[in-house]
C-alpha positions in Angstrom: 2.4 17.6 -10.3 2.6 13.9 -9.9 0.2 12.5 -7.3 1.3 10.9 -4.2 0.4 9.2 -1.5 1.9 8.4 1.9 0.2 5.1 3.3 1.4 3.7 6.6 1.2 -0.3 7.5 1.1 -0.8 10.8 1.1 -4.7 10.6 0.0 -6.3 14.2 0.4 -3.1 16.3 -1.4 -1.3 18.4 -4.2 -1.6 20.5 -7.7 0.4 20.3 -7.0 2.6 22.9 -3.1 3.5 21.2 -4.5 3.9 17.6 -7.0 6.8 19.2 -4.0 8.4 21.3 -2.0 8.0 17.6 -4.4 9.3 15.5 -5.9 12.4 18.4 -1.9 13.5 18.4 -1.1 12.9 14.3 -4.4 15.2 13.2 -3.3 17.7 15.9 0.1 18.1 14.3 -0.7 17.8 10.4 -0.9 20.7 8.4 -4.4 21.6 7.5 -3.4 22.6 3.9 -1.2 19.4 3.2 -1.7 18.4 -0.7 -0.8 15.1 -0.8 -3.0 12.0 0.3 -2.2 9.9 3.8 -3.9 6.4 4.1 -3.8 4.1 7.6 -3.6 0.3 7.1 -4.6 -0.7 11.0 -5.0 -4.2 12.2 -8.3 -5.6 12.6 -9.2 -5.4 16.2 -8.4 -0.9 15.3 -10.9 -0.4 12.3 -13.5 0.5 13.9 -11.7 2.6 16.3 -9.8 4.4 13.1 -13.0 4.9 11.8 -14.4 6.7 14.4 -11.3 8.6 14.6 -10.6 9.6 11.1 -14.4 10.1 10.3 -14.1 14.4 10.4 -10.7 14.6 8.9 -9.5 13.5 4.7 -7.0 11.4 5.9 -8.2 8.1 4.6 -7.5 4.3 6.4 -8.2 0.3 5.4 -7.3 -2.7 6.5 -4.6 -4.7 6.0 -6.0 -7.7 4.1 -9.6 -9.1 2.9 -11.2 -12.3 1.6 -12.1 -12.8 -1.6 -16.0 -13.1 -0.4 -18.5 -10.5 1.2 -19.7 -13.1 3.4 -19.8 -16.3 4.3 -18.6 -19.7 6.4 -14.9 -17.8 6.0 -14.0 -17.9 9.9 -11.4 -15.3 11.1 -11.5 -13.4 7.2 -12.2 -9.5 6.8 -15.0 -8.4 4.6 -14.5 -5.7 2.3 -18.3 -4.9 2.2 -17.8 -4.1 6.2 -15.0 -2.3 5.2 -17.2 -0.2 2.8 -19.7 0.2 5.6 -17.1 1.7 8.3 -15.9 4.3 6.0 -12.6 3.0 4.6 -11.4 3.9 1.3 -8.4 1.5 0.7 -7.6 -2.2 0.9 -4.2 -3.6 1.1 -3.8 -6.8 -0.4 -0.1 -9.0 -1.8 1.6 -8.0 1.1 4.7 -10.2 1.4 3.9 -11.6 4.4 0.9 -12.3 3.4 2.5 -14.1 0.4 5.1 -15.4 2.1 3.9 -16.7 5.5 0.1 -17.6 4.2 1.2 -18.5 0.9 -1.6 -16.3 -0.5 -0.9 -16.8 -4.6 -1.1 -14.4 -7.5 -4.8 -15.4 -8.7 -6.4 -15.5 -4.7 -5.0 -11.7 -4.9 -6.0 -10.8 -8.0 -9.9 -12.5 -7.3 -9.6 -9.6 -3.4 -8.6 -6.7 -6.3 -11.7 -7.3 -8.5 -13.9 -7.3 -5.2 -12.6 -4.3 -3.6 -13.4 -2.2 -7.3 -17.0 -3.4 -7.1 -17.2 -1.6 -4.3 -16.1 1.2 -5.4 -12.9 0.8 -3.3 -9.0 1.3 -4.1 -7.1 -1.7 -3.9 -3.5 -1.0 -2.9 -1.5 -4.2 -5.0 2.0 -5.1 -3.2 4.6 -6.6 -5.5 8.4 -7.7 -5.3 11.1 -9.9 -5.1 13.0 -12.0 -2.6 16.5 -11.8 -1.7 17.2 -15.0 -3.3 15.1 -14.1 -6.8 17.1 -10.4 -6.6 20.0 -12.5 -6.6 19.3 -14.6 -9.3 18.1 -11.5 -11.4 14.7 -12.8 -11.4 13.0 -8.8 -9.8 11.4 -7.5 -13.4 10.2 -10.9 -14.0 8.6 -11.9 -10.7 7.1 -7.9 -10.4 6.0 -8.7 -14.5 4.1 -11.9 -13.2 1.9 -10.3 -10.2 1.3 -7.6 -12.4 0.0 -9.5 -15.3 -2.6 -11.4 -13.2 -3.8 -8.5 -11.2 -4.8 -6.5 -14.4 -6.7 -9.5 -16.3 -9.1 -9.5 -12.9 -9.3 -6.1 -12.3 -10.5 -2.8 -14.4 -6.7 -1.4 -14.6 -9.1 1.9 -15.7 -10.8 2.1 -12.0 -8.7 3.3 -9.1 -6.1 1.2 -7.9 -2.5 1.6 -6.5 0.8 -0.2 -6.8 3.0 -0.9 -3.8 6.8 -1.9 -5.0 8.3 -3.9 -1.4 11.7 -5.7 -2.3 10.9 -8.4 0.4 14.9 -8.1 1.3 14.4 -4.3 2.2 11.4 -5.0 4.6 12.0 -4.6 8.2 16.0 -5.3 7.3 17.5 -2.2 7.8 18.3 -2.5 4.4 17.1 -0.2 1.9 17.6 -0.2 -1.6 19.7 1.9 -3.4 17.8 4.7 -5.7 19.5 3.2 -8.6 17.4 0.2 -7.9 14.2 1.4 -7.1 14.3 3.9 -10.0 15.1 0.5 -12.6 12.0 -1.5 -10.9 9.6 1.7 -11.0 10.9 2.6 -14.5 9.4 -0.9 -15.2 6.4 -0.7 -13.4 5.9 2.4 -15.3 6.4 1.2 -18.8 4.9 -2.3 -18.0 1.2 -0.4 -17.3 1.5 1.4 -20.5 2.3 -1.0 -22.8 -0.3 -3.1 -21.7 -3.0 -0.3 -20.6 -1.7 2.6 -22.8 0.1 6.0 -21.6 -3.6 8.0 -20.2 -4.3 4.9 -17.7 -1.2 4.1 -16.8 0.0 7.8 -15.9 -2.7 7.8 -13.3 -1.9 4.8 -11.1 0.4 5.3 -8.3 3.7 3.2 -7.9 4.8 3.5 -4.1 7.8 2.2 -2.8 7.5 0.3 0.5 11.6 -1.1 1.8 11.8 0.6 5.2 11.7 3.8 4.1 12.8 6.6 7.1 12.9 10.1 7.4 15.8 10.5 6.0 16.0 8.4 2.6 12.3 9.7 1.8 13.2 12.9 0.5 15.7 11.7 -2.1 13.8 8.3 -3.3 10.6 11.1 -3.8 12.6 12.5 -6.3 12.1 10.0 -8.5 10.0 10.1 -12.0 7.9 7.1 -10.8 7.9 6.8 -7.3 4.3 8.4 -6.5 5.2 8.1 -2.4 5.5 5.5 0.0 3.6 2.7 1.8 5.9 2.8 5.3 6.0 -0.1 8.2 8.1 0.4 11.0 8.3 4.6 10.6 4.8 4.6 10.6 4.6 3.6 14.1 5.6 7.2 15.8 3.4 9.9 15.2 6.4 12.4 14.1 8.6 10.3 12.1 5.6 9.4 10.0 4.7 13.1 9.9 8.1 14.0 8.5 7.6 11.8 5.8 4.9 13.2 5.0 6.2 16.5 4.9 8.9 15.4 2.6 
């Protein structure tokens, strides 16, 4: 079976006091013998209230960004090496709003990636396009590009995971069509083993991340190459998130 894992980004929501509710109510209702993983992205000011919260259970949690440094004169930055000490497992870094609205670049990403592996964590790598470079046919090549500077920085053989968000798709209403998402994970695929070879590549999870609901999860799951989801909006509510997990 194909691994796959369900990660929720929950962006600048929720206070302390609702990520404990969230998390007392989600672990209540999720099946003890579930199979596949479930990772919490939480803003900063829930970390440590997530880890306190998710410390007795395998559902695993990060944050949502880091700096490229453990420490340091880096005011209002999260360090990954506190992220290590709380217990989380996962760091999300690329996303397109972090691109896009702090102009984070390809090689600041790629520089968080190889600092998250040396301690021993997963970085979670979002890619993907804008409307306007969709429309100019410009998606392989842009995904191609923030793929190719990631894995010269990083050990493409330690753990690390692949997040596919056409920026168009996020928070849109918009979702792209399968036909779409199966072309760009198809290349995603074959992209990581020509350059890392079949064994490697096979083991690195692709998830696809364009306001994905309850009701489109089941069908885009069906596809080769799409190893789960990394959800925003649906993530929020303790039973639509569960119900894509239970898809």
């Amino acid at each position: 079976m194909k691994p796959i894992l369900f990660a929720a980004n929950w962006k600048l929501n929720k206070t302390p006091t609702e990520t404990k509710t969230f998390f007392t109510d989600f672990i209540s209702k999720c099946p003890q013998d579930l199979q596949n993983k479930i990772c919490f992205f939480v803003p900063a000011t829930s970390l440590e209230t997530t880890s306190n919260s998710l410390k007795d259970s395998d559902i695993q949690w990060g944050s949502q960004n880091c700096y490229s440094k453990i420490s340091g004169a880096f005011t209002g930055e999260i360090s990954a090496g506190v992220m290590k000490e709380l217990g989380a497992t996962h760091i999300l870094i690329g996303h397109s709003e972090r691109r896009q609205l702090f102009h984070e670049n390809n090689d600041e990403i790629a520089g968080k990636g190889h600092l998250i592996q040396s301690l021993s964590l997963t970085p979670v790598l979002c890619i993907g396009e804008t409307l306007e470079q969709r429309d100019r046919n410009l998606t392989l090549g842009i995904c191609e590009d923030q793929l190719r500077t990631f894995i010269e920085q990083i050990n493409p053989a330690q753990p690390w995971v692949i997040a596919y968000e056409p920026v168009w798709a996020i928070g849109t209403g918009r979702v792209a069509t399968s036909n779409q998402v199966k072309e760009v994970h198809d290349f995603i695929r074959n992209f990581l083993i020509q350059e890392l070879g079949t064994e490697v590549a096979q083991r690195i999870c692709i998830l696809y991340g364009g306001s994905v609901k309850p009701d489109n999860a089941k069908e885009l799951l069906q596809l080769e190459n799409v190893n789960g989801f990394l959800v925003g909006g649906a993530s929020l509510e303790v039973d639509s998130f569960l119900k894509i997990c239970l898809s």
